[in-house]
N, C-alpha and C positions, 0 to 999 in steps of 0.2 A: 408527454405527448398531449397536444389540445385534443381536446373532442370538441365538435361541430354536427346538428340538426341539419340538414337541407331537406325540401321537401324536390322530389325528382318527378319531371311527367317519366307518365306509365313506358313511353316509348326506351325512354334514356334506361330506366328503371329495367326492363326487360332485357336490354342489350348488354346489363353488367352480368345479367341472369344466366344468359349464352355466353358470354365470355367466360363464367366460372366454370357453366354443366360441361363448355368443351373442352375445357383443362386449359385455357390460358393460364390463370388463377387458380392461386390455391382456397382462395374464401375472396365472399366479396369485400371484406376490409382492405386485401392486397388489392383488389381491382379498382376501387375506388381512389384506394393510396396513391397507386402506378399512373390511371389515368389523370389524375389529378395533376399530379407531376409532369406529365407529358406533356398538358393543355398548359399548364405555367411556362415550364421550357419553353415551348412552341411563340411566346408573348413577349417574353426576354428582352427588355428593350436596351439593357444594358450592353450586347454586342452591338460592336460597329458595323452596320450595314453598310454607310454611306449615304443613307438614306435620313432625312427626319421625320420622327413617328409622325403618320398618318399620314406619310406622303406616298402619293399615289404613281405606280411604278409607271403607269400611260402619260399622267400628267408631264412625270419629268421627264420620260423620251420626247414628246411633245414639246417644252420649251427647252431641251437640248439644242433643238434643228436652227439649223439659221436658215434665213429665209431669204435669196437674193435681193427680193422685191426692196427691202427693206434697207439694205445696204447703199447709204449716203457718201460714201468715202468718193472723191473725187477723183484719184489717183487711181479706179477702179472704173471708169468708161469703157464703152465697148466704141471700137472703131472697126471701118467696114473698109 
């Protein structure tokens, strides 16, 4: 098993502290191990989303839309 140094702000550092005293965890080596794993999973870039990392979910609804204004096709006149 690697060992690894991080230094944690106090806040982060606190919140494993509550997670242990209420019994999530049995020690904060488990809590540290578990969260750790969860934040990785959570990054995963290896499932298919459908999506390409960093793309932004608003962006692509946004050029999904088509736009009538837009639409040159001639065979697509409006008659009155």
């Amino acid at each position: 098993m690697s060992e690894i140094r991080i230094d944690l702000p106090d806040r982060i550092d606190s919140e494993i502290d509550r997670f242990v005293n209420q019994g999530e965890f049995i020690n904060r080596d488990e809590a540290i191990e578990e969260l750790l794993t969860l934040g990785l999973t959570a990054f995963d870039v290896d499932e298919d989303t459908g999506r390409e990392p960093g793309e932004d979910l608003f962006t692509q609804a946004t050029d999904d839309q088509h736009d009538p204004a837009a639409d040159t096709d001639p065979e697509d006149e409006y008659t009155l």
